[in-house]
N, C-alpha and C positions, 0 to 999 in steps of 0.2 A: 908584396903581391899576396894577395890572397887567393883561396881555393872557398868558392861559397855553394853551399849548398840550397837546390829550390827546392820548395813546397810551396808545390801548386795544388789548388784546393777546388773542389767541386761535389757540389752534392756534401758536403760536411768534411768529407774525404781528402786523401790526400792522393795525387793522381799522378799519374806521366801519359802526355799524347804524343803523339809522333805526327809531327809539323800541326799542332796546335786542334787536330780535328778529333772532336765530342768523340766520334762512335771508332776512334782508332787507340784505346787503353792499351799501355804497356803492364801498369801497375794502377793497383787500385790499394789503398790500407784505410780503416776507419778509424786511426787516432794519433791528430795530428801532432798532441803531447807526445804521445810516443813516439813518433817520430823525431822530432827536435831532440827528444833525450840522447837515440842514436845517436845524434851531430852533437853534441855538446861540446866536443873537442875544440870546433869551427868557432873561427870570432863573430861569426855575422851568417845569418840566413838571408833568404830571398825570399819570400813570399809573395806570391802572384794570387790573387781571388780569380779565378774564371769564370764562377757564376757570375760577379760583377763585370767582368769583363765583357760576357754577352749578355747583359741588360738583364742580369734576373738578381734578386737582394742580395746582398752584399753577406759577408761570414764575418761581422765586425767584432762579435764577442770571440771566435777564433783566434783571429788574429791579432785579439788584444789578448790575449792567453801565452802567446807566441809570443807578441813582444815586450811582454812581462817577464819573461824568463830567459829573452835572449835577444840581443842587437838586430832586427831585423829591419829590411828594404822591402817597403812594401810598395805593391803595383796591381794594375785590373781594376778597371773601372774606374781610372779617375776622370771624371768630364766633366769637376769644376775646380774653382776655387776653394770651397768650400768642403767637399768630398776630401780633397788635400788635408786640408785643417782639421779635418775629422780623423783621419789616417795621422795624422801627428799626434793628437789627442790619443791617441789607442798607444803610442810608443813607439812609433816608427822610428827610427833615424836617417832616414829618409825615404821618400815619396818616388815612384819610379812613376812619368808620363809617359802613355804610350801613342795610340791614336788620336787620342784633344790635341797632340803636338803637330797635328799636319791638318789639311785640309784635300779637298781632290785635287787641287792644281800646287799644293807645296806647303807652305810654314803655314801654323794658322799665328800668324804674330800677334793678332788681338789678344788670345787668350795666355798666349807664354810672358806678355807682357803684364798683364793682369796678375796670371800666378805670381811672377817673380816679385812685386810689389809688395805680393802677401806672404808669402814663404822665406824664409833664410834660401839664401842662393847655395850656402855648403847643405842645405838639404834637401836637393830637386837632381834630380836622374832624369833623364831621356832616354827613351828605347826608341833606338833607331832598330827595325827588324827589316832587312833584308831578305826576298826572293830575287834569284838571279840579279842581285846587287840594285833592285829598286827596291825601293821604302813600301814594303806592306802594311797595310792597317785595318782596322775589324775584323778581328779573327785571324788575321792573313789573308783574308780572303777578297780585298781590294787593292791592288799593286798599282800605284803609283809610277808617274815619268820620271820621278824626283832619282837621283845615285846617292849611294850612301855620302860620298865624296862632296856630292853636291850638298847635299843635307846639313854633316855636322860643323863647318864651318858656320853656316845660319843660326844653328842651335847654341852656338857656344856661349853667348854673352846671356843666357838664361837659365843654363847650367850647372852645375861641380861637375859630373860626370855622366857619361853615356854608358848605357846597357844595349850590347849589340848582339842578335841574333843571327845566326845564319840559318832561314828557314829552310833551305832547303834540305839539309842534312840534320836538322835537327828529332830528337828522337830514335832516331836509329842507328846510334849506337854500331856506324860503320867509320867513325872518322870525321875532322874537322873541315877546315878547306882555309888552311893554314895563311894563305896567299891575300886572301880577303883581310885578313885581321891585320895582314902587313898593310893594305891600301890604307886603310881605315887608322892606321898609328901615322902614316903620313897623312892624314887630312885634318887632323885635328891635335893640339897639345894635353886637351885634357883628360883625365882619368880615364879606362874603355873596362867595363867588366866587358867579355868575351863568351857568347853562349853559344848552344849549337851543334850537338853532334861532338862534342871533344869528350875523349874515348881513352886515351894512354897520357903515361907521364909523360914520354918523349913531347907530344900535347903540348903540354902542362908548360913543361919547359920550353919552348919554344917561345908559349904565350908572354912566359915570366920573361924572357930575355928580351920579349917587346915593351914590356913595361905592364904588362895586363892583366886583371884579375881573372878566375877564370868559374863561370857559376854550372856548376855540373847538375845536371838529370840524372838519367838513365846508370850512368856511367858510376856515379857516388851510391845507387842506390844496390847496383850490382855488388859493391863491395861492402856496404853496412849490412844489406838486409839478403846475405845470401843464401838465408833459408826460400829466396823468393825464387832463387835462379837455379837453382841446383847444385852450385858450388862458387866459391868467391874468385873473382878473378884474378890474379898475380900483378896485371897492366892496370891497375887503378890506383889513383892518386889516395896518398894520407894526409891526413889534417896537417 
């Protein structure tokens, strides 16, 4: 089980929203090498592009900066084939699909089929993100009929592993919703990083005793960077 750290990127920057929305910054730092330095400890980063995420250029010399110097999962903004293959090229070890992986009405199979043809299957992720246990996508900000439950059994034969958000807690640094991550290890065998609001070790351990990795925000950045908070917290996980 691992503990992974996000850097999520915007504007050059490296950010934290609270449930994925532009004008709601928890954190804002201008150097994302410095930041990974912090995490060094961590086998693997996360890295998410948000710009590319909402349709503005991509930070592709960033995050080939990033993963030059350290294992990262990268995600935001993949809507092709080819976008993937570029994100490999830069050093990914693996590609996280977020939104190209659904459609309005559920799987977009064309296009997962298409990837997996061109990609190594141990290097493709799916982000299933979850509001009130449907599949969000663009932003979050179009919720789907589709249940997580219903979702990742679809998704598995295109997969290694799932990245699962729980948006509604996500960001704020109140707590997980422990219960969900249980549904979601009964709907599917394969690997689950765990996102979302996860806050304490007690957390952490929970997550691990499901089998789950677990990729912290707010919560990792409380305890590396606690010149930002006022003081470090005691309830945050160590590498």
């Amino acid at each position: 089980m691992m503990i992974i750290p996000c850097i999520d990127l915007m504007g050059r920057k490296v950010v934290q929203l609270v449930q994925g929305q532009e004008n709601s910054k928890v954190l804002e730092l201008p150097e994302p090498l410095a930041v990974l330095k912090r995490f060094a400890a961590f086998p693997q980063l996360q890295i998410i592009d948000l710009d590319a995420a909402m349709g503005r250029p991509a930070q592709t010399d960033i995050i080939q900066k990033l993963a030059a110097r350290k294992p990262c999962r990268v995600g935001g903004g993949i809507r092709s084939v080819e976008r993937a293959q570029e994100v490999i090229r830069q050093g990914a070890v693996k590609v996280i699909v977020g939104s190209s992986a659904f459609t309005g009405q559920g799987i977009n199979h064309p296009f997962l089929e298409k990837l997996a043809a061109a990609i190594p299957w141990q290097m493709l992720m799916i982000a299933v993100d979850c509001l009130d246990d449907h599949v969000a996508i663009h932003g979050w900000k179009e919720v789907l009929p589709l249940t997580s439950s219903e979702a990742l059994p679809q998704l598995e034969r295109y997969c290694s592993e799932f990245l699962c958000t729980c948006i509604d807690v996500e960001g704020k640094h109140q707590g997980t919703r422990l219960e969900w991550f249980r549904k979601l290890r009964e709907a599917t065998a394969l690997p689950i990083t765990a996102a979302g609001g996860i806050t304490t070790d007690e957390e952490i351990k929970v997550l691990e005793e499901m089998g789950m990795h677990a990729a912290l925000g707010v919560a990792i950045y409380r305890r590396f960077f606690p010149e930002l908070f006022g003081a470090a917290s005691t309830r945050l996980p160590r590498p």
